[in-house]
C-alpha positions as CSV (number, residue, x, y, z in Angstrom):
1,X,-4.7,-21.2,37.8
2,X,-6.9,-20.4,35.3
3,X,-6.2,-16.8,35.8
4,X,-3.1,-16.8,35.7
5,X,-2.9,-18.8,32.5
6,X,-5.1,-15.7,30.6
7,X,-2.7,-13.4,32.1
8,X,0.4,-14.8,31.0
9,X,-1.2,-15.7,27.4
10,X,-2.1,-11.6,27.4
11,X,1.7,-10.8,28.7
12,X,3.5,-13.1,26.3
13,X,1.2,-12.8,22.8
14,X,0.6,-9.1,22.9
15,X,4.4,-8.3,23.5
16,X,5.1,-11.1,20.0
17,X,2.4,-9.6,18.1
18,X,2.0,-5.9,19.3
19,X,-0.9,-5.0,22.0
20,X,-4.5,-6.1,21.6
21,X,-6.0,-2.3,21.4
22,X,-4.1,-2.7,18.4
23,X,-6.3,-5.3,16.8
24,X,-8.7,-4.1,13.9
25,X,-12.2,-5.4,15.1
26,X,-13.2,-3.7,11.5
27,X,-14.1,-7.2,9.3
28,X,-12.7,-4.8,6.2
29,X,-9.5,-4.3,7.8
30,X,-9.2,-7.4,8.7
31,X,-10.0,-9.2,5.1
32,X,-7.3,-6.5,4.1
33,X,-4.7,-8.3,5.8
34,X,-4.9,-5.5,7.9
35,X,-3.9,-2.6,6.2
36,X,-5.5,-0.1,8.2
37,X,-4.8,3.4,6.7
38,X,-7.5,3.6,3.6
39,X,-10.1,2.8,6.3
40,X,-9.4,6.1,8.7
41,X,-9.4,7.9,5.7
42,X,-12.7,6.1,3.9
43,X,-14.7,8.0,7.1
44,X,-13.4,11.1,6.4
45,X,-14.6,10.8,3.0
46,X,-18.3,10.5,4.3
47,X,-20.7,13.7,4.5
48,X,-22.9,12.7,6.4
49,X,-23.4,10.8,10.1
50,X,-21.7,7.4,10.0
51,X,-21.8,4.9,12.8
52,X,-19.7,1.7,12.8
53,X,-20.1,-1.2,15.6
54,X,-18.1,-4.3,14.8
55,X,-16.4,-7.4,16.8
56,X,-13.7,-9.2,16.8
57,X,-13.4,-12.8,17.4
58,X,-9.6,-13.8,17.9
59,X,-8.1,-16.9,17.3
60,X,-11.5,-18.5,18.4
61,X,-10.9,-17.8,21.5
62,X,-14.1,-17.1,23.8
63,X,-12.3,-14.8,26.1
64,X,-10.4,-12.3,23.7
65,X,-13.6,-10.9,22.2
66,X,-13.1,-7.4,21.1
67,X,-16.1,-4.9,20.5
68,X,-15.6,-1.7,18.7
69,X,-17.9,1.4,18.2
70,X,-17.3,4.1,15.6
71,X,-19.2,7.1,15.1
72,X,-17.7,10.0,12.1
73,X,-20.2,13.4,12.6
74,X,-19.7,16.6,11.0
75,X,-18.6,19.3,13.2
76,X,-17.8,23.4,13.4
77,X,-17.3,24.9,9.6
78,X,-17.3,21.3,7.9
79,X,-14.6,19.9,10.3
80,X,-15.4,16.5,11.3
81,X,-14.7,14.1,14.3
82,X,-14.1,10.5,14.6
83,X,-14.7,8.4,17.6
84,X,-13.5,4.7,17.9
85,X,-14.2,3.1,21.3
86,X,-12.9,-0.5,21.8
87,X,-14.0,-2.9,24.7
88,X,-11.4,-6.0,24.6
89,X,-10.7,-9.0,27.3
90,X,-12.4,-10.6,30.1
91,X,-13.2,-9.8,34.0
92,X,-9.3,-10.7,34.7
93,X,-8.0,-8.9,31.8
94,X,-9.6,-5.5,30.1
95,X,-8.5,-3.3,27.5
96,X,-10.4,0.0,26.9
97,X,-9.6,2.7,24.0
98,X,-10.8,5.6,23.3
99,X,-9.5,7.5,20.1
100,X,-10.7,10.9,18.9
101,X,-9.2,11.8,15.1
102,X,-9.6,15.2,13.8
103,X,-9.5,15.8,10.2
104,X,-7.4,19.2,10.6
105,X,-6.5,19.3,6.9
106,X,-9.0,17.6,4.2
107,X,-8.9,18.1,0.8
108,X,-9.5,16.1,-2.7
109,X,-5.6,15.6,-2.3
110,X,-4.7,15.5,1.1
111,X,-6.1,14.6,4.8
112,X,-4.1,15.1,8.0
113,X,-5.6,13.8,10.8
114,X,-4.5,14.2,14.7
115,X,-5.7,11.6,17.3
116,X,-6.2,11.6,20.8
117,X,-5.9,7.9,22.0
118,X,-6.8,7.0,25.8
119,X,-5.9,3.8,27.3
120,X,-7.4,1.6,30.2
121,X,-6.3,-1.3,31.5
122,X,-7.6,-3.4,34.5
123,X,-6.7,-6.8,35.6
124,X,-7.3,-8.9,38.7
125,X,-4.4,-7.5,40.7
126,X,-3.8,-3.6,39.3
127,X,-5.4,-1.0,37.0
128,X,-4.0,1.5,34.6
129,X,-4.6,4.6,32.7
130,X,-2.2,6.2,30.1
131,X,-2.7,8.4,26.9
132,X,-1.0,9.1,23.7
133,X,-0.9,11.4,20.8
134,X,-0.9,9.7,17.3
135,X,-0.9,10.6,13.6
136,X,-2.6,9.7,10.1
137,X,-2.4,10.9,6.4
138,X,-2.9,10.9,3.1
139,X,-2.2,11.9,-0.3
140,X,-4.1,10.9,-3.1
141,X,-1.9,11.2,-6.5
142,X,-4.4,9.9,-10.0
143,X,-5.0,6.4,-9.4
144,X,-2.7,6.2,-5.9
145,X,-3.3,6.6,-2.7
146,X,-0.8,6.6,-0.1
147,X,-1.1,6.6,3.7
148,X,1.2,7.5,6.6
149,X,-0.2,6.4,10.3
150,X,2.6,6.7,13.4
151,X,0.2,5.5,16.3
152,X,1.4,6.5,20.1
153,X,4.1,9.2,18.9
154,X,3.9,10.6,22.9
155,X,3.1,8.3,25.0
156,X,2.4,8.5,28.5
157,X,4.0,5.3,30.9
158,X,1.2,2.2,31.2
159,X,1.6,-0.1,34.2
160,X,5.6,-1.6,34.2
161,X,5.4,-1.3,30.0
162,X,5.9,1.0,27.7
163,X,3.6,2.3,25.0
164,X,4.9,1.1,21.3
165,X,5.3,3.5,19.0
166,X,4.1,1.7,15.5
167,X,4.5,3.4,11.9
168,X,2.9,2.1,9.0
169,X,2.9,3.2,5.6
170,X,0.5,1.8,2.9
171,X,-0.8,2.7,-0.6
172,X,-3.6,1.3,-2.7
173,X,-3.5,1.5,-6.7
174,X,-7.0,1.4,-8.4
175,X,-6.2,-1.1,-11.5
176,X,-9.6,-0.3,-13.4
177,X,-13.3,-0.2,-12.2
178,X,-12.9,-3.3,-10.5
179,X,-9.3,-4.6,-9.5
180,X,-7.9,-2.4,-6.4
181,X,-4.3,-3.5,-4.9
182,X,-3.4,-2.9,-1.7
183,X,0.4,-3.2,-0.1
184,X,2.0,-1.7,3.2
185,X,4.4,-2.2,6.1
186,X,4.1,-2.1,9.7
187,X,7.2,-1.4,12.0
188,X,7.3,-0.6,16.1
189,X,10.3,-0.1,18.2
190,X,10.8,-3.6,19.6
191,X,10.1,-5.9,16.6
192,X,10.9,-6.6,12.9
193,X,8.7,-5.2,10.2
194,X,5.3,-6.8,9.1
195,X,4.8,-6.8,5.2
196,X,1.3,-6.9,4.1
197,X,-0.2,-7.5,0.4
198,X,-4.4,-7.9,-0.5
199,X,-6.1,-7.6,-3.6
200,X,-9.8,-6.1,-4.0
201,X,-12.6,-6.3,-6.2
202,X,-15.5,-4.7,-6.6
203,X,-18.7,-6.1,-7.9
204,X,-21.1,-4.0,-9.5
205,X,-20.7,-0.9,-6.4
206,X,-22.8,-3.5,-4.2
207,X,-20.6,-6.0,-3.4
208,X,-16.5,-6.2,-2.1
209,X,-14.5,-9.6,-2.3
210,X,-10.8,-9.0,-0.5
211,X,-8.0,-11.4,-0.6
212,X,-4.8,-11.0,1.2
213,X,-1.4,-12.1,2.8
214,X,0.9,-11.0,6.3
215,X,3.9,-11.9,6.3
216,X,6.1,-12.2,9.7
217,X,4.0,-13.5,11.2
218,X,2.4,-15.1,8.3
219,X,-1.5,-15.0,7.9
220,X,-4.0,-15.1,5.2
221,X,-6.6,-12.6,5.4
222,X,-10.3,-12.9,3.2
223,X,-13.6,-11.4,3.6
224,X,-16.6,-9.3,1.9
225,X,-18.3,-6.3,2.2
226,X,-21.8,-5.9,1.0
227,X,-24.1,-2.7,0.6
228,X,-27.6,-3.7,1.3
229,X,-29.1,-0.2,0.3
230,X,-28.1,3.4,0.5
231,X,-26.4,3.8,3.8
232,X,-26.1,0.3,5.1
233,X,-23.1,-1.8,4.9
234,X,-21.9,-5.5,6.1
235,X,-18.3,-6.8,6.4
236,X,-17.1,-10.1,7.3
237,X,-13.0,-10.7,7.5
238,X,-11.6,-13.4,8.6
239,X,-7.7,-14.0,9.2
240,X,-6.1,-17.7,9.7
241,X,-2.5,-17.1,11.6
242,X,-0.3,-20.0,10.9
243,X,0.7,-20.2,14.5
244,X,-2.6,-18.9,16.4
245,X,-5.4,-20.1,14.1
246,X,-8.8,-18.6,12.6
247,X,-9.6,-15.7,13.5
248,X,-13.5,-13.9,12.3
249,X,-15.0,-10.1,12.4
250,X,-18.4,-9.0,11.8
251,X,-19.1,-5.4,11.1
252,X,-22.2,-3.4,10.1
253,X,-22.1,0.6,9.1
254,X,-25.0,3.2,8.6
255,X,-24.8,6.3,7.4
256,X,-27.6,8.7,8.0
């Protein structure tokens, strides 16, 4: 019974609010109500080795643990290449993802980035492999920065479901040294768009305090980020849904 209580929780809840590889495990995403985008492009921005392990603790739920691994590294002619590996669910439900971006254009201005994403999925009664191509940019304009990500674009078939395409654009506006704003909206194939709004602020370069707002379905994001010295840096995010609860994420980032 107990298994098939997880399963239909996993069926029904990743259908209403998009599948769990979707998840950021990043605390910084996730005190940024989960505007994405600036964080791709934030690794890109590194020149050196950057590694990233974070995880993810949903709705306070002991089961849905999520742990992600990131790893940026310069590669042929100052090309770089950056690996996110996810590790989500239990031993009657698993999701695996591995995503490979490649910064094929990367400029002051502009970064265009191509992704590789590979899926896995295994439960008690069937397991699954699929792969999709997906895309991220952006354009930085003075104080502006805009970003364009269009996740599983071609998508091969997994299990009985369909991959969801999801497009989100988002920008962030520096206000001074301090104040950064943040907005953006999420939209996939089956369901209506997701609005999101956070503020920043920056404390002396050392220190990150976020602030922000979902709506549909409606959740209030928080967190900090804190630079210990040069290279090391700790996030915490946490995210209460109105329907689902609290959710937490611890992340910590070197860069060597």
């Amino acid at each position: 019974m107990k298994r098939i209580i997880y399963l239909l929780f996993f069926l029904v809840f990743s259908k209403l609010f998009c599948a769990f590889e979707n998840l950021p495990a990043a605390g910084a995403i996730l005190s940024r109500a989960n505007i994405e985008g600036h964080y791709k492009s934030s690794y890109f921005e590194k020149s050196r080795n950057f590694f990233h392990l974070s995880i993810l603790y949903p709705y306070q739920i002991d089961e849905f643990l999520k742990q992600e691994v990131c790893f940026l590294t310069p590669i042929y002619q100052g090309r770089k290449i950056f690996i996110r590996l996810d590790n989500f669910g239990n031993q009657d439900y698993r999701e695996n993802t591995a995503t490979v971006y490649f910064d094929l254009i990367n400029n002051p201005k502009l970064l265009i980035s191509p992704a590789l994403n590979l899926y896995y999925l295994s439960s008690f009664y069937k397991n699954y492999f699929s792969y999709a191509l997906s895309f991220s940019g952006s354009f930085i304009y003075q104080d502006l920065v805009f970003n364009l990500n269009a996740d599983n674009l071609i998508a091969k078939r997994l299990g009985v479901d369909e991959l969801e395409n999801m497009i989100s654009f988002n920008f962030k506006y520096k206000i001074d040294s301090n104040f950064s704003f943040y907005g953006g909206v999420e939209k996939s194939a089956s369901f209506e768009p997701i609005y999101k709004l956070s503020l920043e602020y920056d404390f002396r370069e050392k220190m990150k305090f976020f602030l922000g707002n979902s709506f549909n379905p409606n959740s209030l994001n928080g967190g900090v980020q804190i630079a210990f010295w040069e290279g090391l840096v700790f996030d915490y995010g946490m995210q209460y849904d109105y329907l689902l609860g609290l959710s937490h994420a611890l992340s910590f980032g070197y860069e060597f």
